[in-house]
TORKOL-4160 file (C-alpha; in steps of 0.2 Angstrom, whole numbers, padded with zeros to 4 digits, m for minus):
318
<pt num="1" X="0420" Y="m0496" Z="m0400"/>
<pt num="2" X="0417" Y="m0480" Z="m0409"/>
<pt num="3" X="0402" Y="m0475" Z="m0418"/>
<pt num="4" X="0409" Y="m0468" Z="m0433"/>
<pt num="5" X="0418" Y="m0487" Z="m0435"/>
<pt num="6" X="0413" Y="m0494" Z="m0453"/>
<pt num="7" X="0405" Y="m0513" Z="m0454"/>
<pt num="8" X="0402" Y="m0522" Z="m0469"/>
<pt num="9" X="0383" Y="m0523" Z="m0464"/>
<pt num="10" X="0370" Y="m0508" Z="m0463"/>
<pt num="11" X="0370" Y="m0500" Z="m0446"/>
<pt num="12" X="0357" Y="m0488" Z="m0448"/>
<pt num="13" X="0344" Y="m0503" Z="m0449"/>
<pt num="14" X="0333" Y="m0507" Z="m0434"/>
<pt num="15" X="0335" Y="m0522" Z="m0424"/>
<pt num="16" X="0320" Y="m0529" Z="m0418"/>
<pt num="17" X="0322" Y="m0542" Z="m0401"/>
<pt num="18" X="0305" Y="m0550" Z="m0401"/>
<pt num="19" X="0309" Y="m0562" Z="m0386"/>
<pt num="20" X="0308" Y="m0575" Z="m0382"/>
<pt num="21" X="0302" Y="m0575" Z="m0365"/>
<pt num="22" X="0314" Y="m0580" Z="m0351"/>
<pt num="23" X="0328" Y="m0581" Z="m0363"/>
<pt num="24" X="0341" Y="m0566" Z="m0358"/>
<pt num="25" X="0331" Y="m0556" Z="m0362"/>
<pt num="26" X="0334" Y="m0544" Z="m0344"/>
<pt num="27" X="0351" Y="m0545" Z="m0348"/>
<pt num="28" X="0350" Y="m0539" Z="m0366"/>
<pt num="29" X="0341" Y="m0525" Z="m0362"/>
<pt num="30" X="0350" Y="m0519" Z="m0348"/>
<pt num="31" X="0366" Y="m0523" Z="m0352"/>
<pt num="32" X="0368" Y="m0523" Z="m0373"/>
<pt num="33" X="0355" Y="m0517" Z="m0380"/>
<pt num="34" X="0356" Y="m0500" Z="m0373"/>
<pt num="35" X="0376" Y="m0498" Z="m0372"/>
<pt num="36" X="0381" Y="m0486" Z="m0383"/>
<pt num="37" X="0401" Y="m0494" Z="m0380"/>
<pt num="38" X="0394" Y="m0509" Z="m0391"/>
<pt num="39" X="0385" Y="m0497" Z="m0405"/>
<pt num="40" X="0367" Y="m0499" Z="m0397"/>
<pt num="41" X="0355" Y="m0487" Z="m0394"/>
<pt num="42" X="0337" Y="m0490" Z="m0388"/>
<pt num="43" X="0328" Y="m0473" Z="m0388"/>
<pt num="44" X="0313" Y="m0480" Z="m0376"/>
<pt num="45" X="0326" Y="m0487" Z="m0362"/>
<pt num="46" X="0329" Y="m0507" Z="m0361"/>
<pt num="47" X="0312" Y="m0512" Z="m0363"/>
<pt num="48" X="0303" Y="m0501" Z="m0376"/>
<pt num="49" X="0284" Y="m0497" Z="m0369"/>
<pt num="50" X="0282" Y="m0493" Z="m0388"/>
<pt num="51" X="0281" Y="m0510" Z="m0393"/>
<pt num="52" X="0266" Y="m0515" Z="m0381"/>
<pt num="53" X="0255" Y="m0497" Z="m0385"/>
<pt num="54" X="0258" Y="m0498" Z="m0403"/>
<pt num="55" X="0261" Y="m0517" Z="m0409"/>
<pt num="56" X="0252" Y="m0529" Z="m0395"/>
<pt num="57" X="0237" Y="m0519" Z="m0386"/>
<pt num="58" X="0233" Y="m0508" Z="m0402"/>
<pt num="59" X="0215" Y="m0511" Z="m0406"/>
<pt num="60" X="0216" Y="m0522" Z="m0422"/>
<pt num="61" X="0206" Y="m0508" Z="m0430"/>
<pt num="62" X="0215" Y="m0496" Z="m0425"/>
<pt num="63" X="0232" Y="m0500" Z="m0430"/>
<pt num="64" X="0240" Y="m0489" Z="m0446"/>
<pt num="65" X="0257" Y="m0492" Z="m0451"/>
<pt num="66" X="0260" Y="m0473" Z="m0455"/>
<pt num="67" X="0254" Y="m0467" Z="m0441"/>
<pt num="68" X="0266" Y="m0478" Z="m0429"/>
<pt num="69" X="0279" Y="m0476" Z="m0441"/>
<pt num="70" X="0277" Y="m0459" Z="m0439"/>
<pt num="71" X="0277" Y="m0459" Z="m0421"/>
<pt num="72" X="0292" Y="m0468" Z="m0419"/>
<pt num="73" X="0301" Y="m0463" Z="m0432"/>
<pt num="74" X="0310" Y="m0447" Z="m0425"/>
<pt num="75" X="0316" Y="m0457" Z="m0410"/>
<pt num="76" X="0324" Y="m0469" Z="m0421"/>
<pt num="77" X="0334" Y="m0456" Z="m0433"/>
<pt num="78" X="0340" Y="m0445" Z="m0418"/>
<pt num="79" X="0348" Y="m0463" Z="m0412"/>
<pt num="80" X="0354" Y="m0465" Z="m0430"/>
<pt num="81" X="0361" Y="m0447" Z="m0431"/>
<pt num="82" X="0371" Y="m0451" Z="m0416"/>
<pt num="83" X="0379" Y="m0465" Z="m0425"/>
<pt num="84" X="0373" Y="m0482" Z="m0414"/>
<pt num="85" X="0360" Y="m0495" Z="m0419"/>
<pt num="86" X="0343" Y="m0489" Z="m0414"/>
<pt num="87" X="0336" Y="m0506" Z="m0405"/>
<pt num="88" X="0316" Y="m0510" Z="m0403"/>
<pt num="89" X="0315" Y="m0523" Z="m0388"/>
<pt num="90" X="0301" Y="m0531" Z="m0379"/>
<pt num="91" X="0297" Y="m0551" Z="m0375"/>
<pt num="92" X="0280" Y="m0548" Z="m0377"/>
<pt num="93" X="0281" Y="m0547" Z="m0395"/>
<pt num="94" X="0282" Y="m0563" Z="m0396"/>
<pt num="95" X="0264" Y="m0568" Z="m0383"/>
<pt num="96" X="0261" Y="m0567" Z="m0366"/>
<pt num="97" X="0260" Y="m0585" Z="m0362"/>
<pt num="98" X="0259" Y="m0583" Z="m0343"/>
<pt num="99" X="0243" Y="m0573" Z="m0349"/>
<pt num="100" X="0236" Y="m0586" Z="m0360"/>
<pt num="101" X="0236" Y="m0572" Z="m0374"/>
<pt num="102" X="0244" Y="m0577" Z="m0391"/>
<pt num="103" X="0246" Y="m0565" Z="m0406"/>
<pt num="104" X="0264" Y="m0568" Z="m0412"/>
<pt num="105" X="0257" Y="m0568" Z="m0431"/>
<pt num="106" X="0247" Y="m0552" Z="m0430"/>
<pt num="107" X="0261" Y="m0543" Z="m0420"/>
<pt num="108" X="0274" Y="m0550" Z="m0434"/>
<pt num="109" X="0264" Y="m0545" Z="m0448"/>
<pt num="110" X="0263" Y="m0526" Z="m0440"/>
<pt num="111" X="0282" Y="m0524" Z="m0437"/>
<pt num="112" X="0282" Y="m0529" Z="m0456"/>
<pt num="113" X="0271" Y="m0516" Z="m0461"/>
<pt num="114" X="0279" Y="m0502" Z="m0450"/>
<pt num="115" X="0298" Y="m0510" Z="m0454"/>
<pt num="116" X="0301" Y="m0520" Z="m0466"/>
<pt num="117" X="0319" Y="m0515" Z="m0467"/>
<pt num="118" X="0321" Y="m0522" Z="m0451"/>
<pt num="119" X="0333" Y="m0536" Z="m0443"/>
<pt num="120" X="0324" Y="m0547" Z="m0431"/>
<pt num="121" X="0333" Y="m0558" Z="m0415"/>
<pt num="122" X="0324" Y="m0570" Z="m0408"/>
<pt num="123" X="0330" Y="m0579" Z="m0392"/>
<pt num="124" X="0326" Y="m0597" Z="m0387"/>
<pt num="125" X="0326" Y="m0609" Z="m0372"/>
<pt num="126" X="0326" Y="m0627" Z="m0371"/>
<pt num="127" X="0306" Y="m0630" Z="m0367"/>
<pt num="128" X="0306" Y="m0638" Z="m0350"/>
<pt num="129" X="0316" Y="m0626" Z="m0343"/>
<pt num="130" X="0306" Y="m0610" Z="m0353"/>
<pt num="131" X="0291" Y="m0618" Z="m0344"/>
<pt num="132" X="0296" Y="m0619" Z="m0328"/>
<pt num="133" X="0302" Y="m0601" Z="m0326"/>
<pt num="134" X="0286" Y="m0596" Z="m0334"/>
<pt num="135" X="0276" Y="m0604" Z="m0321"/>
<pt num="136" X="0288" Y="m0596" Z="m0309"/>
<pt num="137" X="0283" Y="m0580" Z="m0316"/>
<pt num="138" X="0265" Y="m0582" Z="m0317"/>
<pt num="139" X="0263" Y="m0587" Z="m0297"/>
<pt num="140" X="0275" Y="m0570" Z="m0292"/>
<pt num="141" X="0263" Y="m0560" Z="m0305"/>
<pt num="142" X="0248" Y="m0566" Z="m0292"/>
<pt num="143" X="0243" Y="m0581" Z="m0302"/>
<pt num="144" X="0235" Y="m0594" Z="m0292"/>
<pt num="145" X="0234" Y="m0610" Z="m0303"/>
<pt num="146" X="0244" Y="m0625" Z="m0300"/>
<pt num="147" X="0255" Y="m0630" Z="m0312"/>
<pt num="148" X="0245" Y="m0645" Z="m0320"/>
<pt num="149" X="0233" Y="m0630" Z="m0324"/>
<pt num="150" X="0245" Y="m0620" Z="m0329"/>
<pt num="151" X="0250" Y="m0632" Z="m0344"/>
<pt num="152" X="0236" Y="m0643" Z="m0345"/>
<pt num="153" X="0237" Y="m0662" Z="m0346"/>
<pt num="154" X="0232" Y="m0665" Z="m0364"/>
<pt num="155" X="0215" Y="m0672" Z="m0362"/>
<pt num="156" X="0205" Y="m0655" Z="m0361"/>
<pt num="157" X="0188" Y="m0654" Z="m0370"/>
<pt num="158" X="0186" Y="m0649" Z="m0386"/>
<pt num="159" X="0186" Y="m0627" Z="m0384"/>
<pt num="160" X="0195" Y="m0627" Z="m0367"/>
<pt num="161" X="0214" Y="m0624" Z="m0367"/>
<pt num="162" X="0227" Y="m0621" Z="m0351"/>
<pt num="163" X="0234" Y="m0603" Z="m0351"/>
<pt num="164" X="0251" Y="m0611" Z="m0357"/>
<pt num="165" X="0249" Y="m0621" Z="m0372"/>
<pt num="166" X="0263" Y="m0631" Z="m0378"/>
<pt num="167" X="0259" Y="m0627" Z="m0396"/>
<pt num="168" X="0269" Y="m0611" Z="m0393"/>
<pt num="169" X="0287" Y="m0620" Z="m0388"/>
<pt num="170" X="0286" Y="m0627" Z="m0406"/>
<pt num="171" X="0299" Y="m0614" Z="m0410"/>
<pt num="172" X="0304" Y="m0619" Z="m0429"/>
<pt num="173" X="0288" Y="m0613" Z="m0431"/>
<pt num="174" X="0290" Y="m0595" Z="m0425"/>
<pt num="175" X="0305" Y="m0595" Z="m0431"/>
<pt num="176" X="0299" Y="m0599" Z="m0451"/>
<pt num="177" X="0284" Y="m0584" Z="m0448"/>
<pt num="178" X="0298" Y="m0571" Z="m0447"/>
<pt num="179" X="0310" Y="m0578" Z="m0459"/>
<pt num="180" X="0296" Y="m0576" Z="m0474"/>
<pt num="181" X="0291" Y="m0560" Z="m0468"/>
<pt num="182" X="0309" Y="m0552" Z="m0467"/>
<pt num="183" X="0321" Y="m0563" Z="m0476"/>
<pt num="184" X="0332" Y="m0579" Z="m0469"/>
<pt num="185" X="0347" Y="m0568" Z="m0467"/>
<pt num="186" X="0337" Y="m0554" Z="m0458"/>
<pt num="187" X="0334" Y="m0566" Z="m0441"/>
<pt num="188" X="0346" Y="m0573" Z="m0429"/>
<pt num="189" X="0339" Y="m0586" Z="m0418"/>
<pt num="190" X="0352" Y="m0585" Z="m0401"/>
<pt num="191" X="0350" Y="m0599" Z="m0391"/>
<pt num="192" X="0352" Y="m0596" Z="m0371"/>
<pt num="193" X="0360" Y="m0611" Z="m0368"/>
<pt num="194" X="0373" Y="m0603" Z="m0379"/>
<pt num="195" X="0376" Y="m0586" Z="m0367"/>
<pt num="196" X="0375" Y="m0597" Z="m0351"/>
<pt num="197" X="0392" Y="m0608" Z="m0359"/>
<pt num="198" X="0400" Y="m0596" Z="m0370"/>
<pt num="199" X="0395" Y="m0578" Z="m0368"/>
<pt num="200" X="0408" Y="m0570" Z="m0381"/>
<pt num="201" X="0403" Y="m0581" Z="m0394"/>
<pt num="202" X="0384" Y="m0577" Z="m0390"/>
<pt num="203" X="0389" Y="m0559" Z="m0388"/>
<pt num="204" X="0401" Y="m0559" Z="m0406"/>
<pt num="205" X="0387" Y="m0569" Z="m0415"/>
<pt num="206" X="0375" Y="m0552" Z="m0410"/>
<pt num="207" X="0388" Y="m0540" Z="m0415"/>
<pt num="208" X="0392" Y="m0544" Z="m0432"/>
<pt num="209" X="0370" Y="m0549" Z="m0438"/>
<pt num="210" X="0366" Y="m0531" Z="m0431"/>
<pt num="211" X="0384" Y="m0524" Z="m0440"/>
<pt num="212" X="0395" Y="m0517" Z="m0424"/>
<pt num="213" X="0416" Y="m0520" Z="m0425"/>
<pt num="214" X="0414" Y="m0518" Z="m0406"/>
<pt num="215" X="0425" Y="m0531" Z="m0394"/>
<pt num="216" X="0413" Y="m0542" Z="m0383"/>
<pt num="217" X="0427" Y="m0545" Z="m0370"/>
<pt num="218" X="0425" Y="m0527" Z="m0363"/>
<pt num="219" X="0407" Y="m0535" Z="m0358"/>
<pt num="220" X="0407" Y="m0542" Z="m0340"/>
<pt num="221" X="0402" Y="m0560" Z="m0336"/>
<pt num="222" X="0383" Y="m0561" Z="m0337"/>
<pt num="223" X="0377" Y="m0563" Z="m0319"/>
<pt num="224" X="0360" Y="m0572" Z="m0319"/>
<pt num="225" X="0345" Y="m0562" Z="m0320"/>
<pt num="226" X="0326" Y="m0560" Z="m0312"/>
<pt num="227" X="0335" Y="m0576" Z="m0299"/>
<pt num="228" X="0316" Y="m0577" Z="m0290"/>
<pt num="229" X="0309" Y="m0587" Z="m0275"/>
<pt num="230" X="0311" Y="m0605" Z="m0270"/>
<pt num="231" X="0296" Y="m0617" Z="m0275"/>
<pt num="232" X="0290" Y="m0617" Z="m0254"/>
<pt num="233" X="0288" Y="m0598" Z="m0256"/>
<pt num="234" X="0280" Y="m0599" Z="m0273"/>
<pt num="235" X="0268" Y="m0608" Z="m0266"/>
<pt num="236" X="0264" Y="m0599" Z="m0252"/>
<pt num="237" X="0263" Y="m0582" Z="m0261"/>
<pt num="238" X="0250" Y="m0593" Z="m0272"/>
<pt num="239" X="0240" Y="m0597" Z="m0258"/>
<pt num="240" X="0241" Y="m0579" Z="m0254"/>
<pt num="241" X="0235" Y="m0573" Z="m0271"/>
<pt num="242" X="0220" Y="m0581" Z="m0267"/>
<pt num="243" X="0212" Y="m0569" Z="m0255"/>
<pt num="244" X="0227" Y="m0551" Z="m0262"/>
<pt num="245" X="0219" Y="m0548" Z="m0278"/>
<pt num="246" X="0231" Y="m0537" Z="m0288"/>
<pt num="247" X="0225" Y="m0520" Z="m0297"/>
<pt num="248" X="0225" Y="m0523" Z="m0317"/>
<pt num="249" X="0227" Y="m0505" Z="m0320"/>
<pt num="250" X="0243" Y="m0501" Z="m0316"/>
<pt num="251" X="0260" Y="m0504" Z="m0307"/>
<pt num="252" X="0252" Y="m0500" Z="m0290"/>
<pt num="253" X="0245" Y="m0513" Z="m0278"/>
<pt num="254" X="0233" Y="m0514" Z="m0266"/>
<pt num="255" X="0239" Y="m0515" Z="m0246"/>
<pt num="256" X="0236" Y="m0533" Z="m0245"/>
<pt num="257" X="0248" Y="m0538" Z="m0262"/>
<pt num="258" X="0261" Y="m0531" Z="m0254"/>
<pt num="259" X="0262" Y="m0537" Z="m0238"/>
<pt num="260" X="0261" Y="m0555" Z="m0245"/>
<pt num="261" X="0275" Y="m0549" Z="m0255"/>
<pt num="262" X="0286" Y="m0541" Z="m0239"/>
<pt num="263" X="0281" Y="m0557" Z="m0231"/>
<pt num="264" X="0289" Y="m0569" Z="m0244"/>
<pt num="265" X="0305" Y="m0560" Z="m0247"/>
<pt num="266" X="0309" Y="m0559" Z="m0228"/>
<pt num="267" X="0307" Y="m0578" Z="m0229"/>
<pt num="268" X="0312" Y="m0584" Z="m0243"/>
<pt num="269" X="0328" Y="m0587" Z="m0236"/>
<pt num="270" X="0324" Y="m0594" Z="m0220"/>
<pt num="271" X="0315" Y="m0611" Z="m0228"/>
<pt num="272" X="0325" Y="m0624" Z="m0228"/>
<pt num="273" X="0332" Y="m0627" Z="m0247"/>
<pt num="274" X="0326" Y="m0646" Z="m0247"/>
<pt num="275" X="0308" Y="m0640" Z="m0243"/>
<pt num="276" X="0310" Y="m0630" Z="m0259"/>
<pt num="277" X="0320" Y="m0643" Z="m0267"/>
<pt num="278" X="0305" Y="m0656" Z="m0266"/>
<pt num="279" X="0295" Y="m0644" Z="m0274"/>
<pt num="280" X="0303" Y="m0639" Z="m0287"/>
<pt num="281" X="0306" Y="m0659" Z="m0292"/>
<pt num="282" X="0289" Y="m0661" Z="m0293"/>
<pt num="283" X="0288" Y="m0646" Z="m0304"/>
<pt num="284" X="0299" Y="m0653" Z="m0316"/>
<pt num="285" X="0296" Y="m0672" Z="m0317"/>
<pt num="286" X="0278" Y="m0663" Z="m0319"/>
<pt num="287" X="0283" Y="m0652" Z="m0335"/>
<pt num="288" X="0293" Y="m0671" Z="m0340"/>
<pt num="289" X="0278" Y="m0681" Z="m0342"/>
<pt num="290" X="0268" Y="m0667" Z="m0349"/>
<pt num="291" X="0282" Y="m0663" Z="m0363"/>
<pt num="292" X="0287" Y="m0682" Z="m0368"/>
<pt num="293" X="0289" Y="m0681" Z="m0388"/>
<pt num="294" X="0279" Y="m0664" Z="m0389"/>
<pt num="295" X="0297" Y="m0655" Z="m0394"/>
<pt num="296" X="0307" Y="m0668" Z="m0405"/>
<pt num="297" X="0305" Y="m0662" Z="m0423"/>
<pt num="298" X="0300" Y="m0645" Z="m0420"/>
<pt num="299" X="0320" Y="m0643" Z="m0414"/>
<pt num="300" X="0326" Y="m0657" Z="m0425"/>
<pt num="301" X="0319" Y="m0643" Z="m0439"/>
<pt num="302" X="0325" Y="m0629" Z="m0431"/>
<pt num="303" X="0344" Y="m0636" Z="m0429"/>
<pt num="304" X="0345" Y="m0637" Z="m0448"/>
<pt num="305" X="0336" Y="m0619" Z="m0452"/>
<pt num="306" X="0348" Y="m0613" Z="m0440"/>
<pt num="307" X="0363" Y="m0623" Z="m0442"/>
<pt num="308" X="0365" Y="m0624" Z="m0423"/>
<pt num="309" X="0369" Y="m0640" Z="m0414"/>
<pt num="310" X="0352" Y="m0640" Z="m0400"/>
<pt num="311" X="0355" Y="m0658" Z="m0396"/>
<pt num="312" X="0372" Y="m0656" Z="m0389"/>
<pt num="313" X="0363" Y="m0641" Z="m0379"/>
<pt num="314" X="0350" Y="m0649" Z="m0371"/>
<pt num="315" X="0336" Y="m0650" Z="m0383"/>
<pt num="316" X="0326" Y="m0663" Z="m0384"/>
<pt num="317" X="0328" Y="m0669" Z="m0402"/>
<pt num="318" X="0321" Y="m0683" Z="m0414"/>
């Protein structure tokens, strides 16, 4: 497609991906979100470092909307003047779960402030599944709970809370914040269940909400993304996480993070698939029993805001 192609729908607005986590979101930015072919263009690369300096780590009284605006602004008109999208996109927006930190309302109310012009995609995932690649994610980023820790089992005391609450996966709830702040039409809600069995129709659904004629055909097949370790050597590196702290600060680890990490990739494939099989049962019968009936009407809700079938998906509905 080409840039100077008309839409029926305003290209020169923003589109903010707020995540979900663990919901294409790799792809998205790798693939879509920066391919000028599709009429995209994200001036900060696939994941915009913006988005965690100046919406999520901001100190609360610190944060001015004119002053980021004006910060980011001129990188947003010079992917204007070019004639593509310009595209905001980072999963964090939405919390950090696997860091037990939660600000989704603070962070929408920002982006409001700095754009309120803006349109908004969320991505969503059926909850046990969401769950378990977060817990996934949190042992390869040197956690070293188990996964009943991770979650919680529902009888904590008053004041104490697992790092992965369950409230979060109520997704009609998110989903309501952002329609009142920008408008029902101004968000799309794109289920993954939806790329994994019918990637054009995903692809054509995010074409026409952002307004770009582009053809999803010329778009390859999704391969999966982020495919990780088996549950055997998630455990292991969680074990080793116990004695290789990892350096908060930066990108860089210590000597002793890295070698657990060298020593799990080299065998990773050598462990028999019904040892990480056996884990990763117990993983999931785990998130099971913890998520009976938590998810029922917050996607029953959902599937009408949306008009989206999430039972015939997978989604546990009332």
């Amino acid at each position: 497609m080409h840039a100077e192609q008309a839409t029926s729908r305003d290209r020169a607005r923003l589109l903010i991906h707020v995540g979900l986590h663990k919901t294409g979101t790799t792809w998205l930015q790798d693939r879509v979100f920066v391919n000028n072919d599709l009429g995209f263009g994200s001036p900060w690369g696939p994941m915009a470092s913006p988005a965690v300096a100046e919406f999520m780590l901001v100190d609360p009284l610190a944060f001015n909307a004119n002053e980021t605006r004006h910060r980011l602004g001129p990188e947003i008109d010079e992917v204007r003047a070019r004639g593509y999208i310009p595209v905001l996109s980072h999963e964090g927006l939405s919390s950090r779960p696997v860091r037990g930190t939660y600000y989704a309302p603070t962070v929408a109310r920002r982006l409001r402030e700095v754009f309120p012009d803006a349109r908004i995609v969320i991505g969503i995932r059926e909850q046990r599944g969401m769950i378990l690649s977060l817990y996934r994610q949190f042992v390869r980023n040197g956690g070293v709970y188990s996964l009943q820790q991770f979650i919680g089992t529902g009888n904590e005391p008053a004041g104490w809370s697992p790092l992965c609450r369950l409230e979060f996966f109520h997704f009609d709830r998110f989903v309501r914040m952002y329609q009142e702040l920008f408008g029902e039409e101004n968000i799309l809600v794109q289920p993954l269940e939806l790329l994994r069995d019918n990637e054009q129709l995903y692809l054509q659904r995010l074409l026409d909400f952002a307004g770009t004629t582009a053809d999803p055909s010329k778009l390859g097949k999704a391969g999966a993304s982020n495919v990780g370790w088996g549950g055997q050597t998630l455990e292991l590196f969680r074990f080793f996480s116990r004695f290789a702290v990892r350096n908060p600060l930066g990108p860089k680890q210590p000597w002793s993070v890295r070698n657990a990490q060298r020593v799990c990739y080299k065998i990773d494939g050598i462990i028999p698939k019904s040892r990480h099989k056996k884990i990763e049962s117990r993983w999931k019968e785990t998130i099971k029993n913890r998520c009976e009936a938590q998810f029922e009407a917050s996607n029953s809700a959902l599937a009408q805001m949306i008009g989206l079938d999430l039972g015939a998906m997978g989604y546990p509905i009332s």
